[in-house]
C-alpha positions in Angstrom: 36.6 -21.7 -71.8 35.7 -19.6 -74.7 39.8 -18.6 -75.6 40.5 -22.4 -75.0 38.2 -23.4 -77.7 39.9 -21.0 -79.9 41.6 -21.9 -83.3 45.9 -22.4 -82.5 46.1 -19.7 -85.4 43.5 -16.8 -83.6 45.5 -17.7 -80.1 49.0 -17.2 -81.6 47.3 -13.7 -83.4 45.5 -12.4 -80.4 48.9 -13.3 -78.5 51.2 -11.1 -80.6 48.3 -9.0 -81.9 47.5 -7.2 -78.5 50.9 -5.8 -77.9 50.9 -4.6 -81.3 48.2 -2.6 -80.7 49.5 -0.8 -78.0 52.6 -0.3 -80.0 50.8 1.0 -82.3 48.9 3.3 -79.7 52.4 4.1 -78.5 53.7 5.3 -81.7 51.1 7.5 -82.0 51.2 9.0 -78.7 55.0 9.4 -79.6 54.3 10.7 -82.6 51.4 13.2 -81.8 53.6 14.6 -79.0 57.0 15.3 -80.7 54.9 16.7 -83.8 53.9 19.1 -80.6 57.1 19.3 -79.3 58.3 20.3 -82.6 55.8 23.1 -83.1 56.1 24.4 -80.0 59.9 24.8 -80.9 59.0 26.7 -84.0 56.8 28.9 -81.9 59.7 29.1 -80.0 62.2 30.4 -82.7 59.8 32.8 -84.1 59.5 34.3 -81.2 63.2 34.5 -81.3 63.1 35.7 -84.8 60.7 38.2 -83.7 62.6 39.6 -80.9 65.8 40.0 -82.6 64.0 41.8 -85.8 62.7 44.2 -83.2 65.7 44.8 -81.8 67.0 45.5 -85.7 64.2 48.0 -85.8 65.8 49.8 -82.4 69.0 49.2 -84.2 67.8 50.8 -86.9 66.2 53.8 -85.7 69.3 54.2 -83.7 71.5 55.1 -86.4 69.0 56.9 -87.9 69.0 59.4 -84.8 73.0 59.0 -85.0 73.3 60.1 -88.2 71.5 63.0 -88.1 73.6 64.2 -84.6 76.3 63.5 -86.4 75.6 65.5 -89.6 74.5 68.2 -86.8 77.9 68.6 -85.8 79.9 68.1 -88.4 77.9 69.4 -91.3 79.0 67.1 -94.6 76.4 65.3 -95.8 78.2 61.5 -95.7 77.4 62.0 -92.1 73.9 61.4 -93.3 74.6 58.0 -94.2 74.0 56.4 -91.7 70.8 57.9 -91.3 69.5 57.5 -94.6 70.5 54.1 -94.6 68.6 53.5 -90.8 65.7 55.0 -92.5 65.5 52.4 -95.3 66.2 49.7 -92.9 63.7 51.1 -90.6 60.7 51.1 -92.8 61.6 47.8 -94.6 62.3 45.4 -91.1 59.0 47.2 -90.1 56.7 45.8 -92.5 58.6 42.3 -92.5 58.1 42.0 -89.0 54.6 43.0 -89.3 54.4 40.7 -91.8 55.9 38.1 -89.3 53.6 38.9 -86.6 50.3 39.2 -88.8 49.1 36.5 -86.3 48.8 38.9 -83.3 46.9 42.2 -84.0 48.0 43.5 -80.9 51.5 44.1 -82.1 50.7 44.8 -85.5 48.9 48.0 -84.4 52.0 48.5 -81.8 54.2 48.1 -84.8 52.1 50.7 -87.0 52.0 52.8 -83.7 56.2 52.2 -84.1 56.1 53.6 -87.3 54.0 56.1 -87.1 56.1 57.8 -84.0 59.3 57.3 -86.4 57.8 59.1 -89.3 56.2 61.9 -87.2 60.0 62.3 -85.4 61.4 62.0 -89.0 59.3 65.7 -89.8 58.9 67.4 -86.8 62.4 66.9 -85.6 64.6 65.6 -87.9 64.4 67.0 -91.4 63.9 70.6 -89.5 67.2 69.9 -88.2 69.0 68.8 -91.0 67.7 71.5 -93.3 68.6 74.2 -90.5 72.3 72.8 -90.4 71.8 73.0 -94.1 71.8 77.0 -93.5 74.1 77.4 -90.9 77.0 76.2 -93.0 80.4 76.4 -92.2 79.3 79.2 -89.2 82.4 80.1 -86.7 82.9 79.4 -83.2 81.5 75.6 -83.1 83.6 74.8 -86.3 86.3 73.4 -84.3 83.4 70.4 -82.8 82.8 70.3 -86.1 86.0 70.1 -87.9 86.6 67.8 -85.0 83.5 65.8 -85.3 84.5 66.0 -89.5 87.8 64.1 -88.5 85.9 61.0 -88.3 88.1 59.5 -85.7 84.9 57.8 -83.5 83.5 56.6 -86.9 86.7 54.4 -87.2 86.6 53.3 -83.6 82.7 52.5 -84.5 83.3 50.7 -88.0 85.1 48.9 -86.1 83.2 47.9 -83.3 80.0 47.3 -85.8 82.3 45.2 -87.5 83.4 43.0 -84.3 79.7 43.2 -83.2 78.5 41.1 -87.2 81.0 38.7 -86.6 80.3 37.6 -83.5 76.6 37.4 -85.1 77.8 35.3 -87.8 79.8 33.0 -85.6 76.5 32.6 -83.3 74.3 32.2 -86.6 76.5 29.2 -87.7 75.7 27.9 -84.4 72.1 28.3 -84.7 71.9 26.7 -87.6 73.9 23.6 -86.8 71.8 23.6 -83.7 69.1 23.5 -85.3 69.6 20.9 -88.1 70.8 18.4 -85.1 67.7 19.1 -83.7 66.1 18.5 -87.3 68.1 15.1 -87.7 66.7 14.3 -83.9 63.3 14.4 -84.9 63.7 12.5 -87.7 65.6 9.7 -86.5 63.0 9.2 -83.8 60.4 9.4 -87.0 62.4 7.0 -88.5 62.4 4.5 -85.4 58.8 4.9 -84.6 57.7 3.9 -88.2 59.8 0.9 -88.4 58.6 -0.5 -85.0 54.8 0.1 -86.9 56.1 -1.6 -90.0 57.8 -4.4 -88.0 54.9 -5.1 -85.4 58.3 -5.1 -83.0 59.3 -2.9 -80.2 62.9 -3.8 -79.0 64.2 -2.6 -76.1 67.3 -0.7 -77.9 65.0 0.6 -80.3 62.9 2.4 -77.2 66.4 3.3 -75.7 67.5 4.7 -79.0 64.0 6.7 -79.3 64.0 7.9 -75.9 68.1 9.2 -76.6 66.6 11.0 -79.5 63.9 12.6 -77.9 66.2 13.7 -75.0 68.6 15.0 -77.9 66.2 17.0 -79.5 65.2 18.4 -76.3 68.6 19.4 -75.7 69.1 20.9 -79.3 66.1 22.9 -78.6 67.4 24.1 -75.5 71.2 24.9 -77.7 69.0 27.1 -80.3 67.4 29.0 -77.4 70.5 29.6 -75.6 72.1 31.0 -79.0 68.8 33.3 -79.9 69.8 34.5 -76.1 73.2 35.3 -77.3 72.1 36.7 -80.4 69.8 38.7 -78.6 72.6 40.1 -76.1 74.6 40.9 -78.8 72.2 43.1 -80.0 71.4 45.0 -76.8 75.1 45.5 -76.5 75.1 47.1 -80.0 72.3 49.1 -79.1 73.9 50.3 -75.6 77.3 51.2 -77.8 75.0 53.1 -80.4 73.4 55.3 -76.8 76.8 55.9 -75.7 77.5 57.5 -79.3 74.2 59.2 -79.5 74.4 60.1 -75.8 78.1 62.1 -76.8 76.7 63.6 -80.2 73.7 65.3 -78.5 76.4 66.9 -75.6 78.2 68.0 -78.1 75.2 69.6 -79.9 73.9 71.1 -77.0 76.2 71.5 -74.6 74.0 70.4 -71.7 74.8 67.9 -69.2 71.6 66.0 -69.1 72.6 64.9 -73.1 74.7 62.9 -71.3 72.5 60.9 -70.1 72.4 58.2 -72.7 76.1 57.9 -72.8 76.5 57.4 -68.9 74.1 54.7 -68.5 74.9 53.4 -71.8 78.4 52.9 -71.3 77.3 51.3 -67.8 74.9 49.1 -69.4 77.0 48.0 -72.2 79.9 46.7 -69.7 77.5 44.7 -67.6 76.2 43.1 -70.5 80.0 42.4 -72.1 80.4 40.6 -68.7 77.2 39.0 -68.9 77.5 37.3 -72.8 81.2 36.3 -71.7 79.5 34.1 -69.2 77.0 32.9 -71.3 79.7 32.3 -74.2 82.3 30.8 -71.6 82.1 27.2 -74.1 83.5 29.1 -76.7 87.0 30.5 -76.2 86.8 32.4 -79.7 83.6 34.2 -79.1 84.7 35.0 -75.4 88.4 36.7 -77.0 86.0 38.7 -79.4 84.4 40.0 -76.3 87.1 41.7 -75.0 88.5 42.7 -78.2 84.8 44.7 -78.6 85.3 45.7 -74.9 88.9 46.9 -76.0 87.8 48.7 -78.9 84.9 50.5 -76.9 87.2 51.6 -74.2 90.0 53.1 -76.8 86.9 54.8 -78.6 86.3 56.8 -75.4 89.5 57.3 -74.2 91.0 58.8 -77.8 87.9 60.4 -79.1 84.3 60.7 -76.4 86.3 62.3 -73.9 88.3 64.9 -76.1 85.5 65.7 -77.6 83.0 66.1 -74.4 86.1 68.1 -72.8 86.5 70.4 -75.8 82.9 70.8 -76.1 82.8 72.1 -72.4 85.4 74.2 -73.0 83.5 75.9 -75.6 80.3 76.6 -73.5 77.3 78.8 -74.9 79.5 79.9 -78.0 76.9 82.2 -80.8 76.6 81.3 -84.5 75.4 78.0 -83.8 73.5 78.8 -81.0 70.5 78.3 -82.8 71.1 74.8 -83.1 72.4 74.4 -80.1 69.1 75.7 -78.9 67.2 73.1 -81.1 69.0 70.9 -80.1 68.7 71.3 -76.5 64.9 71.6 -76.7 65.0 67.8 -76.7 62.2 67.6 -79.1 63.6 64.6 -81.0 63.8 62.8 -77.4 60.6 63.0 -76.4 60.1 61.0 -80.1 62.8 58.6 -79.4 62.0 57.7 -75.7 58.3 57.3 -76.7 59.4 54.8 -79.7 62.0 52.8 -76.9 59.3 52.7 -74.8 57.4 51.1 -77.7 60.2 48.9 -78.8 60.3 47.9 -74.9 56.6 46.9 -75.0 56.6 45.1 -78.2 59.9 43.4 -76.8 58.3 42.3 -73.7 55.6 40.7 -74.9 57.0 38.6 -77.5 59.7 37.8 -74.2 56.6 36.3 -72.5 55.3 34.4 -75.5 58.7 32.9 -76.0 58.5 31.7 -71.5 55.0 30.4 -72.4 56.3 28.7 -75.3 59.1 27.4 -73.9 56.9 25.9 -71.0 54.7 24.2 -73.6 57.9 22.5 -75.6 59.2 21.5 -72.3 56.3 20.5 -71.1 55.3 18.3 -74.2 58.5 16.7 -74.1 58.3 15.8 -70.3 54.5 14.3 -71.4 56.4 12.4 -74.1 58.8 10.9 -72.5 56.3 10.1 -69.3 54.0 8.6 -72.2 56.3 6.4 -73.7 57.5 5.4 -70.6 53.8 4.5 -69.0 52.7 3.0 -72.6 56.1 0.3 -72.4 55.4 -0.5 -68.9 51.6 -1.2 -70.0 52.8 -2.7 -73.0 55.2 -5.2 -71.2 52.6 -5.8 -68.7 49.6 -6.6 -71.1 51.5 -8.3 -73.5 53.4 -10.6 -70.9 49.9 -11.8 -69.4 48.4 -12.2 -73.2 51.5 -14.0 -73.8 51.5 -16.1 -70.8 48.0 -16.9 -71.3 48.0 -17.9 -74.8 51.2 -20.2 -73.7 49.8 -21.6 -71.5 46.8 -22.1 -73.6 49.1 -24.5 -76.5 52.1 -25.3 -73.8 50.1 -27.7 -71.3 48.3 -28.9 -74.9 51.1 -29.8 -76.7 53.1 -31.1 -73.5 50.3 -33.4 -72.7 50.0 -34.4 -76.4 54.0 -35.0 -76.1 53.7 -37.1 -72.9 51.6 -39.3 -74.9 53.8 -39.8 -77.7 56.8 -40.1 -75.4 54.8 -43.0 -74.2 53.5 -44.5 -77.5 57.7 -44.3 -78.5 57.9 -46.6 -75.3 55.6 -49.2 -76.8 52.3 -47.8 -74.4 49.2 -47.6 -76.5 47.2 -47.3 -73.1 48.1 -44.3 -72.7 45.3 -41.7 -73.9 45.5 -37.6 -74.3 43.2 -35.8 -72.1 42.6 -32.5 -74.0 39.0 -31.2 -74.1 39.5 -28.1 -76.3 38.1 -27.8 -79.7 41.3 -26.2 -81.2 43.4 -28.2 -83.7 45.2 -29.6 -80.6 42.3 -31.0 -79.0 41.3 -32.6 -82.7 45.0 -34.0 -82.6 44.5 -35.6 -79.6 41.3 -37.2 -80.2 42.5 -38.6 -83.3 45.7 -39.8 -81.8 43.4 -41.4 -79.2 41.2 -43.2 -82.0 44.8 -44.3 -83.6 46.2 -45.7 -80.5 43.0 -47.5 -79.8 42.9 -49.0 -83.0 46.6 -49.7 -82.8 46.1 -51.7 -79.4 42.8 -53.4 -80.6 45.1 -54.3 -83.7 48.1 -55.4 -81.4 46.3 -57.7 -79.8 44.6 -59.5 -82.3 48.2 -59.9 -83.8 49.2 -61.1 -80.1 46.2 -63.6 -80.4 47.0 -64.2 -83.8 50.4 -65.0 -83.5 50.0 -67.5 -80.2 47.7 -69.2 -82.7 50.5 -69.8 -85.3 52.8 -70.4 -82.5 50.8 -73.4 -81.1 50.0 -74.4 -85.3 53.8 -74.2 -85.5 54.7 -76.7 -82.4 51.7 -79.0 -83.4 53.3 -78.9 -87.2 56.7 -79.7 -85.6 55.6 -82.4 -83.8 53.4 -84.1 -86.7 56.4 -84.0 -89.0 58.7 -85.7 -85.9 55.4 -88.3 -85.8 55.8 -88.7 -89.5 59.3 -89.1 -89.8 59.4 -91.0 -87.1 56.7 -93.8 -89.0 58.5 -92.9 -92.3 61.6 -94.4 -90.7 59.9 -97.6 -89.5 58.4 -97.7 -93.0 61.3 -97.8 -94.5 62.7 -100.9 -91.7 59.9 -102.7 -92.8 60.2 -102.0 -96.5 63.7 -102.9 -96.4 62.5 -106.2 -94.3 59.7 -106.9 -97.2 62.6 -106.8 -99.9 64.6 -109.4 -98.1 61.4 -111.3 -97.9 61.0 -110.9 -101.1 64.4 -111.8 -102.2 64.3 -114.9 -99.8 61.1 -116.1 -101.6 62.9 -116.2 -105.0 65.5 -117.4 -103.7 63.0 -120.7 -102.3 61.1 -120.4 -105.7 64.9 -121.1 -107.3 64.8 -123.7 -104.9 60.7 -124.9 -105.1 62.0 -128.0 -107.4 64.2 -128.9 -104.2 61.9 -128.0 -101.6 59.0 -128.2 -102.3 58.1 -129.3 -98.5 59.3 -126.4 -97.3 57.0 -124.7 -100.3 53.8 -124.1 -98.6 55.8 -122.9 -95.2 57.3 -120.5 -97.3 54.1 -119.1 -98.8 52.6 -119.0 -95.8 55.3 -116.9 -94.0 55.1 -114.8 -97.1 51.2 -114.2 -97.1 51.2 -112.8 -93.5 54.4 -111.0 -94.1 52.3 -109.6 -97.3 49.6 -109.1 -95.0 51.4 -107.3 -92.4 53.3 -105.3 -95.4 49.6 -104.3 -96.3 49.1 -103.0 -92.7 52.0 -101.0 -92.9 51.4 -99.8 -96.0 48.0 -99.0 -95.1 49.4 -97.6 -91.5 51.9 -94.8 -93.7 48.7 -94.3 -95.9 46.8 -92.7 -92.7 50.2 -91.1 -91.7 50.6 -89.3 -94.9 47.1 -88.3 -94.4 47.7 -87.0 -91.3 51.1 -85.0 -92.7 48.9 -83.6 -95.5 46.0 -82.4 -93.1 48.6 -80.7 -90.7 50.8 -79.5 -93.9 47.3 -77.9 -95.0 46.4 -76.3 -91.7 50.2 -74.8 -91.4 49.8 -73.1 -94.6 46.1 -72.0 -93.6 48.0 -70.8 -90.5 51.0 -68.9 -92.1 49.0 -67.5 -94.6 46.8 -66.4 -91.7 49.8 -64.9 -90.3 50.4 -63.0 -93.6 47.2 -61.6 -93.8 47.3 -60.4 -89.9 50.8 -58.5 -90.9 49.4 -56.8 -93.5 46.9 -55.2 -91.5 49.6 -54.5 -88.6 51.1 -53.0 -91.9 47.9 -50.8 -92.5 48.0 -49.6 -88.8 51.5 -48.6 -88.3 51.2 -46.6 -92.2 48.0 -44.9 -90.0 50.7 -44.4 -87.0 53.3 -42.8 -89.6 50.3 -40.7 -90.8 50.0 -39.0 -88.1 53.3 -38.8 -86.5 53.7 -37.2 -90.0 50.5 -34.6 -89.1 51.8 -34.1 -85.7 55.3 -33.4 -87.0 53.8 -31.2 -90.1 52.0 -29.2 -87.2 54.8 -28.7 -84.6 56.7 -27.3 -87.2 53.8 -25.0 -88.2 53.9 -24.5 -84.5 57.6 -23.3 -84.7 57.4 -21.1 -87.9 54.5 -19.3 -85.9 56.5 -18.8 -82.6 59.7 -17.4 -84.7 57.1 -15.0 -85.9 55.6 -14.3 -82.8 59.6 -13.6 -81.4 60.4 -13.1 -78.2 56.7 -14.3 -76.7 57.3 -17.2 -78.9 60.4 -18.6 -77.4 58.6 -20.8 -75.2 56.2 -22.8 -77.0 58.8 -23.2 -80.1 60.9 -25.2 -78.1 58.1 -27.4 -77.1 57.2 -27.8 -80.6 60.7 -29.0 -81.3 59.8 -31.8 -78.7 56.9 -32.2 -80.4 58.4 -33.2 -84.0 61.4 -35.2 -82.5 59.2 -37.3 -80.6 57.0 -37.7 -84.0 60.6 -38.4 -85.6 61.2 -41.4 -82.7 57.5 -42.4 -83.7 58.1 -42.8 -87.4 61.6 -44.7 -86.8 59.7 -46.8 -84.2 56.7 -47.7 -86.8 59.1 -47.9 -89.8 60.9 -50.6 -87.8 58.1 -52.7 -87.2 57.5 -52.2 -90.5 60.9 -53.4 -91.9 60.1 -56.3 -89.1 56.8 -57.4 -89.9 57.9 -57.4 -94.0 61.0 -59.9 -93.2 58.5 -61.8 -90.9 56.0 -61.4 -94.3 58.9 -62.7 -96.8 59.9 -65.5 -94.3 55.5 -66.5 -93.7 55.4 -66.8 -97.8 58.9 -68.9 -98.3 57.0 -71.1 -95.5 53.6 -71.4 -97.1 55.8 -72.0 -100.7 57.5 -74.9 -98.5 54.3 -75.9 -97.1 52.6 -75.8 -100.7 55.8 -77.8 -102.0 55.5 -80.4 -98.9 51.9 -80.7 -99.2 52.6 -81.8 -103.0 55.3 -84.2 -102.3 53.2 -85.9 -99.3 50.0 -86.0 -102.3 52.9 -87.7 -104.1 54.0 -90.6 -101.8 50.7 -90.8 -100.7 49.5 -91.9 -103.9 52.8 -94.2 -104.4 52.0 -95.5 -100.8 48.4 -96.3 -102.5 50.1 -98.5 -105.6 52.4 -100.2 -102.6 49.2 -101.1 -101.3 47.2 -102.9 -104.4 50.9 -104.3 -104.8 50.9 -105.6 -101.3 46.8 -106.8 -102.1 48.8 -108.4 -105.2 51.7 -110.3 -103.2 48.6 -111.4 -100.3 46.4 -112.8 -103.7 49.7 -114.4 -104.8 50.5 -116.0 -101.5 47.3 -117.1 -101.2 47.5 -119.0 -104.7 50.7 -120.1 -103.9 49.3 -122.0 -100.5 46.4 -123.0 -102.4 48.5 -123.9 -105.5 51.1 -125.8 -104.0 50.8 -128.9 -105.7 51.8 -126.5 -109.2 54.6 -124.5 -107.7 56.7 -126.6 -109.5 55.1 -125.7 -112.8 54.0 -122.2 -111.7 58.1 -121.7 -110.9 59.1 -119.3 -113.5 55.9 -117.1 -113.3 56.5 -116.4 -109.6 60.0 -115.9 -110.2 59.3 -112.7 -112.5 56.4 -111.8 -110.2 58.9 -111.9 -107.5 61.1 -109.7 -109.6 58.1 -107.4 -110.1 57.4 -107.3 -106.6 61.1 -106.6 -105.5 61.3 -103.6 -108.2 57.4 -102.0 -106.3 59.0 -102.6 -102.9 62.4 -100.9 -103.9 60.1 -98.1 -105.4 58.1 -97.8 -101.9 61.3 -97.7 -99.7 62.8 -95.1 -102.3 59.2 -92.9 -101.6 59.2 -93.5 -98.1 63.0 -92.2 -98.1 61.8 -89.1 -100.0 58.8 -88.7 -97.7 61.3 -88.6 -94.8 63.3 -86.2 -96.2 60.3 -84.1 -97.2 58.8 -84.4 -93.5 62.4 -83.3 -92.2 62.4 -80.2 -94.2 58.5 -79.2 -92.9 59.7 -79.6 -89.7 62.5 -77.4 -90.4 59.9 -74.8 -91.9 57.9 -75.0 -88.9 60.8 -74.5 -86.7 61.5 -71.4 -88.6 58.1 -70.4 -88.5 57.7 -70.7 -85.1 60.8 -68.9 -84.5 59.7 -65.7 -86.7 55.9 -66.2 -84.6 58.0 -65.5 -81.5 60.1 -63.0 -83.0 56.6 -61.3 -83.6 55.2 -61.7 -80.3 58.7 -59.9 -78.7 58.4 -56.9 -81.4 53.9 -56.7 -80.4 55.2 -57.5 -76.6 57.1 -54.1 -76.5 53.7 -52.6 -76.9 51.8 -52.3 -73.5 48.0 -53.0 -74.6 
């Protein structure tokens, strides 16, 4: 009851308003879990970044412990290179990555645990070995590993190899970069999508498609730039497995024991399974999978043309003296104790960043599952909510406005029975109840025009048939006027003839005075006629003007009709621009408000119709009360002229009467009654002239009241269309 009573403008609002809201809810759901997603991916790459600086750090240290075997055995300092060089790198990717890592305590102190082993190898083992080389020289014996080990032939094998080893980084590093931009752009398109639908209030279905493609793009970007830290990460392991294999040969050939070995055997193992292993990985990209085997190739010629002459010789050359001291330094193993404690370490610190980066992954993978399942759960709630607030706020103005249009549809008929029921106190329910007030005034209106014009109807037929009375006694009028001249002219023609007849003198005036007399009746008879005309002349106009006055007021109503065909019109299309705004949920009740305003259209052609009608019926009522007004005059007219044919007829009795009593002076009295014959004949020509006139006046009243009777039914047909 409450939402029924409820302004149009707060039902349309709270109609588009709701699902809004949960868009809005939605967004930020979205929003809130790919800003999650997202940092779980970064999580995700740094642990990536960490791993692969740690396994620089190995990298690092490796060459460090490769340079100085090699200087062992060769004895010229650019041997050293690589170990001075791995001890730069060493101490520098060490504090970065403990810079990287300041997060975690735990591996900081590994790290400085990392660094401290290093250092403590670096003195206790390392720069005694160098500096004892330093002394030995150019000592006999073991110069042929060394001059062997000075031909540098492994360091080209191994340039070469390092070389292969970078660009296959660099390749992957392009990828991971690309990857990770596309993952970028991902994110930012569904930013992008997610604040237009907040900006627009609107949530189509391509634009959830399109976000929910984005999401699932991003997801598999993130996957792309995990997959290539793997790769990355491979790489380096097989680096670090090719660096054993050299350290593994250069510690043999120090110390001549089998067990120095060791590193190169499982090495070499190692680093094929893990060739075989990246090709898989790699097995999209054709290039990366060819520089595979050209590594695999170079590796393989390495041993075959230099680690296996030089393990061969070295076992030729057994426990040779001179450098037997640092052979015997060598093979106390000092340095590995050192290097297996800071693998160990590197192992550690490797491991647990591995399971950071398998929780992290879990988390981005598990946000982006929750993101998707909450978008998906929010539109199905959406759609849901919004169809019933939709459907309830139709229905709400639909059965409104359809029963409002019923009841125009039926006032366009010509019904004004026909009343709105709508109870609400929204602007549809105030519509109605003053479209109900209209149409009762209209019909209390209609009929007092339909009473109104059977009144001039019956005024017209009772004009009609006074002016047939009238003309009717005009025309006898005139008979007997005509008759009263011949009389007339007949008595001067005996008063020509009195001297001759005088006997037939007083027969003559005695036919005159009753013809005089019954002249006077006459006279006196179209006297009360023309009376009668001007009384019913008088009571047309009354009528007609009437009539006038009644279409004016049918004028007023129908402009209050137009009014509000005009308001409903003005609010269906207020109706309309609301339900484009509302969209989709407005659909519906826009095209009922098209209904709406074309049946207000139909009603203002209808009343402007009438209108046109009821002004011609207005035009032809005042030409008919101008006739009337004119008749009215003329009948005043002949009625006095009637009166002076009256005192002349009193004149001609008097005469008559003299004449009868005069008879014995007719003689002498001859040439007076001839001019007052003359006199009489001129009044009597005079009266049948009026009484001509009269007619023709009477005629043309008659022909007004036909026409006004005629536009009186005219009016009753247009008022009959309306059912009251």
């Amino acid at each position: 009851m409450f939402f029924r009573n409820l302004s149009l403008r707060y039902k349309i609002a709270f109609g588009t308003g709701i699902p809004m809201i949960l868009l809005v809810f939605l967004s930020f759901i979205a929003i809130s879990s790919s800003s999650s997603q997202v940092e779980s991916n970064a999580l995700v790459d740094h642990t990536h970044n960490v791993i692969e600086q740690a396994m620089r750090i190995e990298a690092a240290a490796v060459d460090m412990e490769t340079g100085m075997r090699g200087y062992l055995l060769a004895g010229k300092e650019e041997f050293l290179a690589p170990y001075i060089n791995g001890q730069s790198a060493f101490s520098e990717r060490v504090n970065k990555l403990k810079s990287r890592v300041s997060d975690n305590p735990v591996q900081v102190a590994r790290l400085n645990d990392i660094q401290s082993n290093i250092s403590e190898w670096v003195s206790k083992v390392t720069e005694p070995a160098i500096q004892l080389r330093r002394d030995i020289g150019d000592a006999k014996t073991m110069d042929d590993i060394a001059d062997l080990i000075a031909e540098a032939k492994g360091k080209v094998y191994f340039d070469k190899f390092r070389g292969q080893v970078a660009l296959f980084i660099e390749r992957e590093a392009k990828l991971l970069e690309a990857r990770q931009k596309q993952s970028d752009e991902d994110f930012g398109n569904a930013l992008q999508i997610i604040n237009a639908i907040n900006l627009s209030g609107v949530a189509s279905g391509s634009d959830l498609v399109r976000l929910s493609g984005y999401m699932r793009s991003q997801e598999e970007a993130s996957g792309w730039v995990g997959h290539t830290y793997k790769v990355i990460g491979t790489t380096q392991e097989i680096l670090a497995s090719a660096v054993d294999m050299e350290t593994g040969m250069r510690g043999y050939l120090l110390a001549g024991r089998a067990e120095f070995l060791e590193p190169y055997e499982k090495g070499k193992e190692r680093f094929e399974s893990l060739i075989n292993k990246q090709k898989q990985t790699v097995s999209d990209n054709p290039a990366q999978v060819t520089l595979l085997d050209d590594m695999l190739t170079t590796i393989n010629e390495w041993q075959s043309q230099v680690v296996e002459s030089n393990i061969n010789l070295r076992a030729q050359i057994g426990d040779a003296k001179t450098m037997n001291d640092m052979a015997q330094l060598v093979g106390e193993a000092r340095g590995k104790v050192y290097f297996d404690k800071f693998r160990q370490q590197i192992a550690e610190f490797i491991h647990i960043e591995d399971e950071l980066m398998l929780v992290r992954q879990a988390s981005a993978k598990a946000s982006a599952s929750n993101t998707n399942t909450t978008i998906l759960v929010g539109m199905v709630v959406a759609i849901i909510l919004g169809f019933s607030v939709s459907w309830l706020t139709l229905k709400s103005i639909t059965v409104p406005v359809d029963e409002v249009a019923k009841g125009l549809s039926a006032l366009a008929n010509g019904d004004l029975t026909r009343e709105v029921d709508i109870d609400s106190l929204d602007e549809l329910g105030m519509m109605a109840r003053n479209y109900n007030q209209a149409v009762s005034r209209t019909n209390k209106a209609m009929k007092e025009v339909l009473s109104t014009t059977e009144e001039v109807t019956l005024g017209s037929k009772s004009i009609l048939q006074a002016n047939d009375d009238m003309a009717h006694e005009l025309t006898q009028q005139s008979d007997q006027v005509t008759q009263i001249a011949s009389s007339i002219e007949q008595m001067s023609l005996s008063i020509q003839e009195v001297a001759l007849k005088s006997a037939d003198a007083t027969t003559s005036a005695q036919n005159a005075g009753v013809t005089a007399n019954s002249g006077g009746d006459i006279v006196k008879n179209t006297i009360g006629g023309m009376n009668s005309i001007d009384e019913a002349v008088t009571a047309s106009s009354t009528s007609v003007q009437e009539l006038g006055n009644r279409g004016s007021k049918i004028g007023e109503i129908i402009g209050v009709i137009n009014d509000i065909a005009e308001q409903t019109n003005l609010l269906a299309l207020n109706a309309a621009i609301e339900a484009a705004r509302a969209g989709e949920a407005g659909r519906g009740f826009a095209v009922v408000a098209d209904e709406v305003r074309t049946l207000a259209d139909r009603t203002t052609s209808a009343t402007k119709e009438i209108a046109h009608s009821i002004e011609a019926i207005q035009s032809e009522t005042q030409a008919a009360v101008e006739g009337m007004e004119s008749g009215t005059a003329y009948v005043k007219e002949g009625l006095e002229l009637a009166h002076k044919a009256g005192v002349s007829l009193d004149d001609i009795v008097e005469g008559a009467q003299e004449v009868a009593s005069m008879i014995d002076s007719i003689a002498a009295a001859a040439e007076e009654q001839s001019q007052a014959s003359s006199e009489v004949s001129k009044n009597v020509e005079s009266v049948s002239e009026v009484s001509r006139h009269a007619n023709e006046q009477a005629s043309l009243a008659a022909m007004s009241a036909r026409e006004l009777e005629q536009k009186a039914e005219t009016l009753k047909a247009l008022v009959g269309q309306f059912k009251v």
